[in-house]
KEKE-3310 file (N, C-alpha, C; in steps of 0.2 Angstrom, whole numbers, plus 5000, padded with zeros to 4 digits):
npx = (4806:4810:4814:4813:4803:4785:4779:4790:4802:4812:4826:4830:4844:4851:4866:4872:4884:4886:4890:4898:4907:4902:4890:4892:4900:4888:4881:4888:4889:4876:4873:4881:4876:4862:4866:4872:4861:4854:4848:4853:4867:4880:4891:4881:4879:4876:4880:4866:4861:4870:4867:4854:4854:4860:4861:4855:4847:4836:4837:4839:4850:4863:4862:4870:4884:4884:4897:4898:4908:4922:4930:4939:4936:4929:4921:4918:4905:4893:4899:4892:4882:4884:4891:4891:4888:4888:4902:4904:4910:4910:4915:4906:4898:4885:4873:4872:4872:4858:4843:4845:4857:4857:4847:4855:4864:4856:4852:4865:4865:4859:4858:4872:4883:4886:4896:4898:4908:4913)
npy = (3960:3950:3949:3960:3970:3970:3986:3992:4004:4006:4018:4026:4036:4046:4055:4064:4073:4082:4092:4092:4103:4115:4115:4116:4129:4136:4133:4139:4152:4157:4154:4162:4173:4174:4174:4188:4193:4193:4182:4168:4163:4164:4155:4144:4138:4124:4105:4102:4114:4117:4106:4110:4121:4117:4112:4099:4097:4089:4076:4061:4054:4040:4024:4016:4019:4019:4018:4018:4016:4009:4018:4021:4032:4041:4055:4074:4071:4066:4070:4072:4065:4051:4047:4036:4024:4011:4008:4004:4000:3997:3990:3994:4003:4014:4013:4001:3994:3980:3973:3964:3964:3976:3969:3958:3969:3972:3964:3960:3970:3968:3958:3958:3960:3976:3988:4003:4017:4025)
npz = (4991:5004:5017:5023:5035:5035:5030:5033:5023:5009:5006:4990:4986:4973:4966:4957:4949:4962:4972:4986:4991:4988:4992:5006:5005:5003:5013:5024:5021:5023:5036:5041:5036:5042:5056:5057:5054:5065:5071:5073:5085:5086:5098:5099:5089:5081:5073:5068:5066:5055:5047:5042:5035:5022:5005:5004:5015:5017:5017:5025:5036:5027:5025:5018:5008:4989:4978:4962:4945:4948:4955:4970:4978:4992:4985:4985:4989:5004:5018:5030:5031:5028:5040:5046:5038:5028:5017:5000:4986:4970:4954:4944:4932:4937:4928:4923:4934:4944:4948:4955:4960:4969:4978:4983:4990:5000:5007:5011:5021:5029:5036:5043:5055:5065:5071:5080:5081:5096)
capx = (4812:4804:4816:4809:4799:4777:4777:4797:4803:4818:4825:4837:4845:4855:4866:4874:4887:4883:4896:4897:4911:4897:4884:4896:4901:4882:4878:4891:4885:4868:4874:4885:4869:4857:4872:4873:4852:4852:4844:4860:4869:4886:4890:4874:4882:4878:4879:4861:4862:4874:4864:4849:4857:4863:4854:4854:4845:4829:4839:4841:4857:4862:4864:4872:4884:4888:4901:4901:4911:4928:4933:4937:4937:4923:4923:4913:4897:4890:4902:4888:4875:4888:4897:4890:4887:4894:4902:4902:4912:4908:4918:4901:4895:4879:4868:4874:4867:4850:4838:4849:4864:4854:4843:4861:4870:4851:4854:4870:4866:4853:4862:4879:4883:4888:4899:4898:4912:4911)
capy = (3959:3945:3950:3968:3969:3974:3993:3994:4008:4010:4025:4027:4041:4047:4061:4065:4081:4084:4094:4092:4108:4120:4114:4120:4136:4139:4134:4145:4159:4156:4153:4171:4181:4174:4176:4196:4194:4189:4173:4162:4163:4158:4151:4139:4135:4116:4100:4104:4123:4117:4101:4114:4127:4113:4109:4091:4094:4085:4069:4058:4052:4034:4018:4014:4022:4013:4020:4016:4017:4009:4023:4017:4036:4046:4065:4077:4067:4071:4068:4071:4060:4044:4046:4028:4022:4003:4010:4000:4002:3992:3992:3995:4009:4016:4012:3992:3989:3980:3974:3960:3967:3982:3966:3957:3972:3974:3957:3957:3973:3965:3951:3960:3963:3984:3989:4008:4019:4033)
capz = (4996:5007:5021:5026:5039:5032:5032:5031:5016:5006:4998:4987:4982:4969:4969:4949:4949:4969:4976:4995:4995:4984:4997:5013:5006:5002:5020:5027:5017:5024:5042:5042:5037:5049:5061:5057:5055:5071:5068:5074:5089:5087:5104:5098:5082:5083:5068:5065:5060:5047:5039:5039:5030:5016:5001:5006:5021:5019:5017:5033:5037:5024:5028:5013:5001:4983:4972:4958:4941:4946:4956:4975:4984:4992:4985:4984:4994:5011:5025:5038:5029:5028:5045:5052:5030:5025:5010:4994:4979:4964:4947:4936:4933:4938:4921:4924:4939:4941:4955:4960:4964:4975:4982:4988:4994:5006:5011:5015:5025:5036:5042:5045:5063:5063:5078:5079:5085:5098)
cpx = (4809:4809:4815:4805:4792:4779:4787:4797:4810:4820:4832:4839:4851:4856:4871:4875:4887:4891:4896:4903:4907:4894:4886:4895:4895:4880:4880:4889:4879:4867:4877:4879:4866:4861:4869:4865:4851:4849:4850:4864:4877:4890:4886:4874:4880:4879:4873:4860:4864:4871:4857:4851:4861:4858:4850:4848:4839:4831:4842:4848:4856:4866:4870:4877:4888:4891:4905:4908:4921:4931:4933:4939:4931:4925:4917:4904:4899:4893:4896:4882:4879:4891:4896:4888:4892:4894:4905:4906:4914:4914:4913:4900:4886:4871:4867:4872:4860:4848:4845:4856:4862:4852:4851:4864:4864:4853:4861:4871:4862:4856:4872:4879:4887:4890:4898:4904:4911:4915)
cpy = (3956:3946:3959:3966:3972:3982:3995:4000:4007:4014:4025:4034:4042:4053:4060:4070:4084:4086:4097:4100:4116:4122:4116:4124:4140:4139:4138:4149:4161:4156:4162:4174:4178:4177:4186:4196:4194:4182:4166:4166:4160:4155:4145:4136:4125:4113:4102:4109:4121:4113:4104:4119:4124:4111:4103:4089:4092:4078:4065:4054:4043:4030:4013:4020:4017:4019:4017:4017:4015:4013:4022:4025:4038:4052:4066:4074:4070:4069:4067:4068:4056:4043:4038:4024:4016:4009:4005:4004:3995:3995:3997:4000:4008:4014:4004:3991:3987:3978:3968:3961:3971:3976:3962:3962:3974:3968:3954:3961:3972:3962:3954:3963:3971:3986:3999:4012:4025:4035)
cpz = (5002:5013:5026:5027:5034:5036:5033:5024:5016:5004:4993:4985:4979:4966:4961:4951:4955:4971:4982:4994:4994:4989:5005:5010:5005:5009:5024:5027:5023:5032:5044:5042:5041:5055:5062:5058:5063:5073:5072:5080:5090:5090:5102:5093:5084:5075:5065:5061:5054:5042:5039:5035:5024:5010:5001:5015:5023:5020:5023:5030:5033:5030:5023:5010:4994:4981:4968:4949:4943:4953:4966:4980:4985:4990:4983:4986:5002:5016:5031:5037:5030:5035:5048:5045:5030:5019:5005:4990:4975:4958:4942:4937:4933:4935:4920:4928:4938:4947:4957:4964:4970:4980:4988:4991:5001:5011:5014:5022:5031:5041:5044:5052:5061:5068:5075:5084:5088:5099)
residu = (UNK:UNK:UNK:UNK:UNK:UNK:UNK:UNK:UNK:UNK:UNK:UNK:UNK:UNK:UNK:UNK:UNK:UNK:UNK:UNK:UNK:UNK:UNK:UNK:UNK:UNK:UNK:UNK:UNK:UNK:UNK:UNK:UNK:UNK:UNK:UNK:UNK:UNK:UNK:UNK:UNK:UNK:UNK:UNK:UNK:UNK:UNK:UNK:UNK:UNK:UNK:UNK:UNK:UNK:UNK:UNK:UNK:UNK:UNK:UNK:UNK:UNK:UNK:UNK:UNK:UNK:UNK:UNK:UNK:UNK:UNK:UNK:UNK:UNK:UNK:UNK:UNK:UNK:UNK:UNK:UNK:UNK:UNK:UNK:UNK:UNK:UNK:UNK:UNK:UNK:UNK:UNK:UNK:UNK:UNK:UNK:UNK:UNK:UNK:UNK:UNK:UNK:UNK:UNK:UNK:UNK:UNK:UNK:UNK:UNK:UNK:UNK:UNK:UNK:UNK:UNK:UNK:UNK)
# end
């Protein structure tokens, strides 16, 4: 990928059976007891607390998301990882893709101007 800067990384991740509404009510869960532990402040409640108490929360916010198989809605994926994500949806499924497809949807994301809304 001759358009990445030296010392650049990509990551891909890929999330099979991933249920964003499982992963709230576990964080909630998780947020209540330290609450009652003491541990949590809830005046102090912030965005953070919650994507620490998620099981996704080692993964940095994408830049990307594909979905694939056809199917042109987001569910069950991570509202607070994709909030600023170009999102993609393809026809193929998953097992069809190959490097060139990923290498054009990089290259089409380099050169695309990205306005961000506040």
């Amino acid at each position: 990928m001759e358009y990445l800067s030296e010392g650049s990384s990509i990551y891909l991740n890929i999330f099979i059976n991933y249920n964003f509404e499982k992963d709230l009510i576990s964080g909630v869960k998780n947020i209540i007891k330290k609450a009652k532990d003491g541990e949590l402040i809830e005046e102090l409640l912030t965005e953070k607390d919650i994507i620490e108490n998620l099981y996704i929360k080692e993964i940095p916010p994408f830049d990307i998301v594909l979905r694939t198989g056809g199917i042109d809605k987001i569910n069950e994926i991570l509202p607070f990882h994709f909030a600023n994500a170009k999102i993609i949806f393809n026809k193929d499924l998953f097992l069809n893709i190959n490097n060139n497809f990923f290498d054009l949807i990089l290259k089409k994301y380099i050169l695309e101007i990205r306005n961000f809304a506040s």
